[in-house]
C-alpha positions in Angstrom: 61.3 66.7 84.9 64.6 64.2 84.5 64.4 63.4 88.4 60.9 62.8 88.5 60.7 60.6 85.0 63.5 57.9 86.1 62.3 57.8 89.7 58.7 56.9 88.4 60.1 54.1 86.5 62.1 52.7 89.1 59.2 52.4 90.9 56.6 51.0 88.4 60.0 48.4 88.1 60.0 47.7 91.4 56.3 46.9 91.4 56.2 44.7 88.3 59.4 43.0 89.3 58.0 41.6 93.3 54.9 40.7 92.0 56.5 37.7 90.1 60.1 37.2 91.5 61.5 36.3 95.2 62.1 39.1 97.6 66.2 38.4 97.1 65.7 38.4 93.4 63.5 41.5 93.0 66.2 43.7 95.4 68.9 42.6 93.1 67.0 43.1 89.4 65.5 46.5 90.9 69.3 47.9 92.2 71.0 46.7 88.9 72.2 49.4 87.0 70.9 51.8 89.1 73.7 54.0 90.5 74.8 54.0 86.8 71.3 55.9 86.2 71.8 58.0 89.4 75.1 59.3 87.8 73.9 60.1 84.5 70.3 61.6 86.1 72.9 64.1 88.1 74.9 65.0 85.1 71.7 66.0 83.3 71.0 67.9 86.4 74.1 70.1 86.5 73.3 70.5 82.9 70.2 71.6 83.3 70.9 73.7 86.0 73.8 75.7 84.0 76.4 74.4 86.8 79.6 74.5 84.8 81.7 73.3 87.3 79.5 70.3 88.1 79.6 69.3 84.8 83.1 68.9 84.9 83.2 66.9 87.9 82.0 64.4 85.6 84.6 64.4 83.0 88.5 63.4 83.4 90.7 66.3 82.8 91.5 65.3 79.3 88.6 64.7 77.9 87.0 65.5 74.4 84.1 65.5 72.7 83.2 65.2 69.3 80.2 67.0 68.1 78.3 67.0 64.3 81.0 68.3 62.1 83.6 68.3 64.7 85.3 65.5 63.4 87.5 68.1 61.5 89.5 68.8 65.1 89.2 64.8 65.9 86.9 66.8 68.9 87.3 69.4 71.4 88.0 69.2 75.1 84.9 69.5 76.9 86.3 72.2 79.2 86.4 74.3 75.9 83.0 73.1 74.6 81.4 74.1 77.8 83.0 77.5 77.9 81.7 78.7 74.4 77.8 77.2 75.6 78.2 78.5 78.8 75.2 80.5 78.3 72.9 77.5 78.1 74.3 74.3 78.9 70.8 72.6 79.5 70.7 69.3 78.5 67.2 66.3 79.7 68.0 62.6 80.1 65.6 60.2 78.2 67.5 57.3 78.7 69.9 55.2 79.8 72.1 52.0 78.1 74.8 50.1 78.9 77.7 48.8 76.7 80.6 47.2 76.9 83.3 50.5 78.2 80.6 52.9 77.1 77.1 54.3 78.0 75.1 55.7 75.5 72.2 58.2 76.7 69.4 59.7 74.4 68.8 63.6 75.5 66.5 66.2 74.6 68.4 69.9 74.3 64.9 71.7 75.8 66.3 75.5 74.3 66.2 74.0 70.7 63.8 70.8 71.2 66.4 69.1 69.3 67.4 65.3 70.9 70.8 63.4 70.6 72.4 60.1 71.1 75.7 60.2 73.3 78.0 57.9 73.5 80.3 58.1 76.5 83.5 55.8 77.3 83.8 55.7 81.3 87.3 55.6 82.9 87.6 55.4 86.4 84.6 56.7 87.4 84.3 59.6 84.9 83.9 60.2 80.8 87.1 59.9 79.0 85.4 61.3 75.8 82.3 61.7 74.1 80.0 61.4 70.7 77.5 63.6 70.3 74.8 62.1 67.3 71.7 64.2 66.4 68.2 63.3 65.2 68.0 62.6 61.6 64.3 64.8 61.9 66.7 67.7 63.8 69.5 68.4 61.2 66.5 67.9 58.4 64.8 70.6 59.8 67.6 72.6 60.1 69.2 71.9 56.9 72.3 70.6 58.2 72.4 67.6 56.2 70.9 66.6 52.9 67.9 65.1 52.0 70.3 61.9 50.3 72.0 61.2 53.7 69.2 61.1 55.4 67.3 58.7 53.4 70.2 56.7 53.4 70.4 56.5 56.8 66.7 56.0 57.7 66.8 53.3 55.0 69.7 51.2 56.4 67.3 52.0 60.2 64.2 49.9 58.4 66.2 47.2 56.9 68.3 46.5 60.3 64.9 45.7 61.6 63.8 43.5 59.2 67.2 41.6 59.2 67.6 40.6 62.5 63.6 39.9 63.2 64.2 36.7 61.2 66.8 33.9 60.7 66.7 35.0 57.3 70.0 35.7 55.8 68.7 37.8 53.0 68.3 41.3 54.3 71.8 40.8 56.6 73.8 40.2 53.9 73.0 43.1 52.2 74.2 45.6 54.8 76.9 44.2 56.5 80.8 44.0 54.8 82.7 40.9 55.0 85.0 41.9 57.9 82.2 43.1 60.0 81.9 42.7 63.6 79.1 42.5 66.3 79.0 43.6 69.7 77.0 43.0 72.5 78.5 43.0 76.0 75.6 42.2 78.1 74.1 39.6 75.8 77.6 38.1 75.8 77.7 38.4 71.6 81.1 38.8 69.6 80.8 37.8 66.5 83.6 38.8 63.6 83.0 38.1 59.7 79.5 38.4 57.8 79.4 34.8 57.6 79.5 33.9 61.0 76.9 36.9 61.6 74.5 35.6 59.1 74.4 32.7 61.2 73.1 34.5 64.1 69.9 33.6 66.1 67.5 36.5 65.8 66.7 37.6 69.5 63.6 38.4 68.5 60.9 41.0 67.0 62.8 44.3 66.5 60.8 46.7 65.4 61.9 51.1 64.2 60.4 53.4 66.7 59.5 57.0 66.4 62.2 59.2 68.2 58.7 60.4 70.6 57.9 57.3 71.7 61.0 56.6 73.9 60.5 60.4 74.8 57.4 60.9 76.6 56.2 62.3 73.1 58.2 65.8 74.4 60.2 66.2 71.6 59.2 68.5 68.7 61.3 66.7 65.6 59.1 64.1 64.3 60.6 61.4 62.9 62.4 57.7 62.9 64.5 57.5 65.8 68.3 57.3 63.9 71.0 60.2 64.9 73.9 60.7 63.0 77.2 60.8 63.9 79.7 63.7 63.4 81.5 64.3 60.5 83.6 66.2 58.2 81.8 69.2 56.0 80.3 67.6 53.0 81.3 64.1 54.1 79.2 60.8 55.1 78.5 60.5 58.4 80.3 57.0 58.6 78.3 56.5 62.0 74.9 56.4 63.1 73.0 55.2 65.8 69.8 53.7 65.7 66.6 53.1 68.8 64.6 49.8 68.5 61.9 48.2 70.8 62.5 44.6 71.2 60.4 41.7 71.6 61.1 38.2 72.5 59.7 35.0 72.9 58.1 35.5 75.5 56.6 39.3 74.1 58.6 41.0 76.7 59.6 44.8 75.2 63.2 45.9 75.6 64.8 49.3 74.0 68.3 48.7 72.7 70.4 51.0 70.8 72.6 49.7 68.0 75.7 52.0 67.1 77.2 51.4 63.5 80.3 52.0 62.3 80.4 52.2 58.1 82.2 51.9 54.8 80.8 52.4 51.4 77.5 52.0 52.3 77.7 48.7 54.2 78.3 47.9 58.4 81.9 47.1 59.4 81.3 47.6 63.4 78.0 47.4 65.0 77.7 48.0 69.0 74.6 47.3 70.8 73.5 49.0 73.8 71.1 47.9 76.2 68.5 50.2 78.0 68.6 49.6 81.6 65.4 49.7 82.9 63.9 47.5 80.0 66.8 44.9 80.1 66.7 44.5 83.8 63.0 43.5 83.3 63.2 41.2 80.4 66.9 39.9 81.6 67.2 36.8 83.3 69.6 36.6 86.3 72.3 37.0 87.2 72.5 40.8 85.8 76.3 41.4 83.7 79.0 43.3 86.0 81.0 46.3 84.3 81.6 49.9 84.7 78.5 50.9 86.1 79.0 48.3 89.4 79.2 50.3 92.2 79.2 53.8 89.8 79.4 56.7 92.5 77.9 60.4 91.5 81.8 61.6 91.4 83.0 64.0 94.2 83.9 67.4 93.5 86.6 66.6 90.5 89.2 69.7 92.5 89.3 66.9 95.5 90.3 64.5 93.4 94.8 63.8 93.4 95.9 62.9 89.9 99.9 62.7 91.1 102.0 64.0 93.0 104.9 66.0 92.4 108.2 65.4 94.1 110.3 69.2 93.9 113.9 69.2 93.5 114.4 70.0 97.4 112.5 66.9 98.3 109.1 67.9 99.0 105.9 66.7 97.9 102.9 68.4 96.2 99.9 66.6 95.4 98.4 67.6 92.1 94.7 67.7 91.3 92.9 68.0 88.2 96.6 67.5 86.6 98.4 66.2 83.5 101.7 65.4 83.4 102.4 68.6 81.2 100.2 70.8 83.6 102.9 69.2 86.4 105.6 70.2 84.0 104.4 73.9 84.4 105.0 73.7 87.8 107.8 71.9 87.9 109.3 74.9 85.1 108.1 77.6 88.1 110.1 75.8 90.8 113.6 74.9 88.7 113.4 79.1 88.1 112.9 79.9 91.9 116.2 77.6 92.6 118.1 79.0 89.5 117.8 82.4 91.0 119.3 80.4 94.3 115.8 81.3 96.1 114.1 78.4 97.8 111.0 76.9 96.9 107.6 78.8 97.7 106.0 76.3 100.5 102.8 73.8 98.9 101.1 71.4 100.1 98.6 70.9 96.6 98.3 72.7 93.3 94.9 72.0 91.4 94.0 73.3 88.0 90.7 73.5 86.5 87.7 72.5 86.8 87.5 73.9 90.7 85.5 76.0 92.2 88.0 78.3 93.6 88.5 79.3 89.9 85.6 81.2 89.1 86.6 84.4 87.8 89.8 84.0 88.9 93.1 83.2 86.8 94.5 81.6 90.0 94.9 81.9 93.8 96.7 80.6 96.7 95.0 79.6 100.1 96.6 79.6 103.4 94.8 77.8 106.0 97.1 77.1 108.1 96.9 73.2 107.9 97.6 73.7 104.1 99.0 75.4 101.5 97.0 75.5 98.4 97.8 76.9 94.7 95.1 77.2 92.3 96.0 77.7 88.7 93.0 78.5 86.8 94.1 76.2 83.3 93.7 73.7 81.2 96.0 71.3 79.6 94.5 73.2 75.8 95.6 76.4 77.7 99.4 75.5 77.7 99.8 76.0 73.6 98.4 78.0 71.1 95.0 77.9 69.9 95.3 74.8 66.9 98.8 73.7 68.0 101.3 71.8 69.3 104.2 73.1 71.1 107.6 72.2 73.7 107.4 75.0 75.7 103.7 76.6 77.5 102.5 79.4 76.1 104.2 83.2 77.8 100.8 83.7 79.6 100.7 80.1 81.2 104.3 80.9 82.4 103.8 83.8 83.3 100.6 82.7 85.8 102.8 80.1 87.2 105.5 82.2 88.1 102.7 84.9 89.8 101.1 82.5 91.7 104.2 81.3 92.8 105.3 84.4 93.7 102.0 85.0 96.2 103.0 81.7 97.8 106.7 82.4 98.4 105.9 85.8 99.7 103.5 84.4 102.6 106.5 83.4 104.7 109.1 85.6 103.5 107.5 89.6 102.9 106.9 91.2 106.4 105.4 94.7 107.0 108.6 96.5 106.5 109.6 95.0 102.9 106.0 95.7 102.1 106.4 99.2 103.3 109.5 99.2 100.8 107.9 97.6 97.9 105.0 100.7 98.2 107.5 103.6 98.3 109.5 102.2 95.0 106.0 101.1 93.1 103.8 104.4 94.4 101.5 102.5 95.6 99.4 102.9 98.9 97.7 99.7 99.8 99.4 96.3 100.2 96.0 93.9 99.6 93.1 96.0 99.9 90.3 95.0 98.0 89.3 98.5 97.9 91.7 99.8 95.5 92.3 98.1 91.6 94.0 95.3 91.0 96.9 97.0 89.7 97.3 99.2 92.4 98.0 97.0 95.6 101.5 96.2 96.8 101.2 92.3 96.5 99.9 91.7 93.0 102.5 93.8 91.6 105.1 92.3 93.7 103.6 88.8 92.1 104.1 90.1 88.9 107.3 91.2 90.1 108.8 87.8 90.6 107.1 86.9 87.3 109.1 89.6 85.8 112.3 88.5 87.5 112.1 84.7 87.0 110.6 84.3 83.4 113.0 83.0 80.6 112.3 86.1 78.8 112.0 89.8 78.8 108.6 90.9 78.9 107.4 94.6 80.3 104.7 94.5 82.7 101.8 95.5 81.2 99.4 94.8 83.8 101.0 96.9 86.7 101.6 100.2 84.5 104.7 98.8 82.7 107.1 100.0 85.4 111.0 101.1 84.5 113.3 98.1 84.7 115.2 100.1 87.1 112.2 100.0 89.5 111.5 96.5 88.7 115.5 95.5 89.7 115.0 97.1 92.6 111.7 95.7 93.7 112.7 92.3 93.0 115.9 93.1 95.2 113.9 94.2 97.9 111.1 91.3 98.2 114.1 88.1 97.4 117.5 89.5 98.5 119.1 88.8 94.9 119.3 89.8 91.6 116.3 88.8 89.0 117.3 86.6 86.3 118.3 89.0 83.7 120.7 91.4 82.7 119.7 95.4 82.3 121.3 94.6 78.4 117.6 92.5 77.9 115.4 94.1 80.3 112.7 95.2 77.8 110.5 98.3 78.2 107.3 100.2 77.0 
C-alpha cells in the first residue's frame, strides 16, 4: 500500500509540474527529494514486512530511540526495541518532511491503527536516533494521557494557526517565551527572541487539519492532527508536534510539520518541517541541498567497515558494525591468546550485529578461503549489565569472544590427530557433526575449552557437561601446546 501511495504521487507530480515548467526544470523539481522518499518508503517496507535485519540496515550501530514514556531511560537502542516487537514490527509511511539534520515521517502502526510522528536525525547515511510522538486521538482512546494534556496540547495546535496566518502579533505573543527560537531550514528562517519572531511575515494561510486527511482517511483515531512527544510518567510532554496545510499567495497547498519544544506552557524551540512532495510543488527553484542529496537505500549495514583494528602482532582486522568498546572486546580476546604466548587466531574482519549471519546464532566464524570472517552476535548494550555502566564486559560477552576465537585459531592449528585426542579425553564421538547436540561435538567444547583456559576468571563449563579441571588442563594442553592461564589452586568446579 506504501509503495503504491508515494509512486502515485510522484507521478500526479510529475504531471502537474511539465505542464507549466521547462523540461530542465520539471526533471529537477520532480527528482528533488526523491531518493530521500525512496529510503524512507524501504524502511517502511522492511517494517512492514517483519525484516529485522533490514531494519537495522538503516540505523547506525549506536542508535536510540525514544518512545512515549521512554524518556525515563533518555531512550533505548533500537537493536533492543526491535527485539522485544519482534513479533510485529509493521509500521505504513504517510509522509515524508525534510528538516534541517532531521526527517520527520507520519506513520500508521496497521496492528493497532494507531499513527505517529517520527523524528529521525540522519548521520552518514543512516538514523543516529529517533522520537517517536503519538496521536493526541491514540493515547485518548487508550487512556494513556489525560484529558488536561490533551486539551492543552490541541489548544496551543488551534492558536499556532491562527498566529502565524496573520501579521498580527497578538496570538504569537501569547505562546511563545522570550528566549524562543524558530527554525526553518528549507525556508532559510532562524530567528531567536520573541521579539524578533513577532516580527515575522506570515507565509501564509495555515490552517489545523484532521490526522485522516494527510492519511488517505485510513486511520481509525479521529481527531486534530497533534502527537505528543515522550515523557516521563505523570509528566508534561514538553514536546509535541503538530500537521498543518499551508496556503500562500498564490493558494498553492503545502503540508508542513512544526515540532515544539516547551516550558511552562509557552514555546522555547520550534522546528519546521517541510513535506516533500507539496514543497517541491509550491517551491520555487533552485530546491535546498542537505542530507537527503544523493540519499542511497543503505547497503546491507554487516558490509559496512566502521574501523579497523591494528593487533599487537601487526595485523589488521577490519571491523563492521563496531564501537570502539565492541573493538576493545576483541582487542581483550587477542592480548589473552598472546599472554598465554599463543599467537593470534588468523582474521581478516569481525562484524557484530545487525548481520545476517547472526540469526539464531551467538557467533560464527567463516572460512572461505579468500577470508577469514568472525561473527560476534552483540551489541554494544550487550557488553554491561542490563541498566548499567561498567569497565570490564560482561562474563558472557568474554566468554563469546574468547569461543569464537577459539574456532578461528583452531582452523589452522587442530589436525585429525589432536582431534582424535581431544574426543578420547572429552568422551565424545563426533568432531563437527551437525547430527549430534551442540554439546556433544569435539570442536565446540574444544571452543569453550580455550574459553575456559584464557578467561580472567575461573568459571566451570556449564554448557559442555561441566567437565573436571583435570580434563579441561589436559584438553587445553592437547589443542595449544601450553598451559591454560590458571592455576589448579582457582580452577573452579561443579
Amino acid at each position: 500500500m506504501t509503495s503504491r501511495r508515494l509512486a502515485a504521487g510522484v507521478l500526479v507530480l510529475m504531471v502537474a509540474l511539465t505542464a507549466c515548467v521547462s523540461s530542465d526544470e520539471a526533471a529537477d523539481s520532480a527528482s528533488w527529494g526523491s531518493e530521500a522518499t525512496a529510503y524512507f518508503d524501504e524502511l517502511s517496507q522492511s517494517y512492514h514486512d517483519n525484516d529485522f535485519y533490514g531494519v537495522l540496515d538503516f540505523y547506525a550501530a549506536s542508535a536510540e530511540v525514544e518512545k512515549w514514556r521512554g524518556a525515563v531511560r533518555g531512550g533505548l537502542p533500537v537493536s533492543d526495541l526491535l527485539r522485544w516487537n519482534s513479533g510485529d514490527l509493521s509500521q505504513e509511511l504517510e509522509s515524508v518532511h525534510f528538516g534541517g539534520e532531521e526527517a520527520l515521517t507520519l506513520v500508521l502502526w496497521p496492528r493497532s491503527g494507531d499513527q505517529g510522528a517520527i523524528v529521525s536525525a540522519i548521520e552518514d547515511g543512516r538514523i543516529a536516533r529517533e522520537t517517536v510522538f503519538e496521536l493526541t486521538a491514540s493515547l485518548d482512546r487508550s487512556l494513556r494521557a489525560s484529558p488536561d494534556v490533551i486539551s492543552a496540547y490541541e489548544g496551543l495546535y488551534g492558536a499556532y494557526a491562527k498566529a502565524w496566518s496573520s501579521d498580527g502579533t497578538d496570538y504569537r505573543a501569547r505562546i511563545y517565551g522570550p528566549e524562543a527560537s524558530v527554525h526553518d531550514a528549507l525556508s532559510g528562517i532562524e530567528v531567536s527572541g520573541r521579539d524578533a519572531i513577532l516580527g515575522m511575515r506570515s507565509s501564509g494561510n495555515w490552517s489545523t487539519l484532521a490526522n485522516t486527511d494527510h492519511s488517505g482517511g485510513e486511520a481509525s483515531a479521529e481527531g486534530p492532527s497533534v502527537y505528543l512527544g515522550p515523557r516521563d510518567y505523570a509528566q508534561d510532554p514538553q514536546r509535541a508536534v503538530g500537521v498543518y496545510e499551508v496556503a500562500d499567495a498564490g493558494d498553492c497547498k503545502r503540508q508542513v510539520a512544526v515540532l515544539w519544544i516547551l516550558a511552562d506552557g509557552l514555546i522555547v524551540e520550534e522546528h519546521r518541517y517541510a513535506e516533500v512532495e507539496s514543497f517541491r510543488r509550491c517551491a520555487a527553484s533552485p530546491f535546498p541541498t542537505g542530507w537527503w542529496t544523493d540519499l542511497p537505500v543503505p547497503e546491507p549495514s554487516d558490509r559496512v567497515v566502521t574501523g579497523v583494528l591494528r593487533t599487537a602482532q601487526g595485523n589488521e582486522v577490519a571491523m563492521r558494525n563496531g564501537t570502539a568498546r565492541l573493538e576493545g572486546l576483541v582487542r581483550y580476546g587477542l592480548d589473552r591468546f598472546a599472554a598465554a604466548g599463543l599467537d593470534e587466531p588468523e582474521l581478516d574482519t569481525v562484524t557484530f550485529e545487525p548481520s545476517r549471519s547472526c540469526a539464531d546464532r551467538s557467533g560464527r566464524v567463516l572460512d572461505a578461503g579468500a577470508s577469514r570472517d568472525l561473527f560476534l552476535c552483540m551489541y554494544e548494550s550487550d557488553l554491561c549489565p542490563v541498566n548499567a555502566r561498567c569497565s570490564t564486559p560482561t562474563l558472557s560477552a568474554r566468554v563469546a569472544v574468547l569461543h569464537e576465537l577459539g574456532h578461528a585459531w583452531m582452523i589452522d592449528r587442530v589436525g585429525d590427530e589432536t582431534q582424535r585426542q581431544v574426543l578420547e579425553v572429552s568422551g565424545r564421538e563426533a568432531w563437527a557433526s551437525l547430527d549430534v547436540p551442540w554439546s556433544e561435538r569435539g570442536v565446540e567444547y574444544s571452543a569453550e575449552v580455550f574459553a575456559w583456559g584464557l578467561l580472567d576468571q575461573a568459571i566451570p563449563l556449564v554448557r559442555v557437561d561441566a567437565p573436571p579441571c583435570e580434563e579441561l588442563t589436559t584438553a587445553f594442553r592437547l589443542l595449544t601446546g601450553v598451559d591454560p592461564l590458571r592455576t589448579a589452586a582457582d580452577c573452579l568446579e561443579m
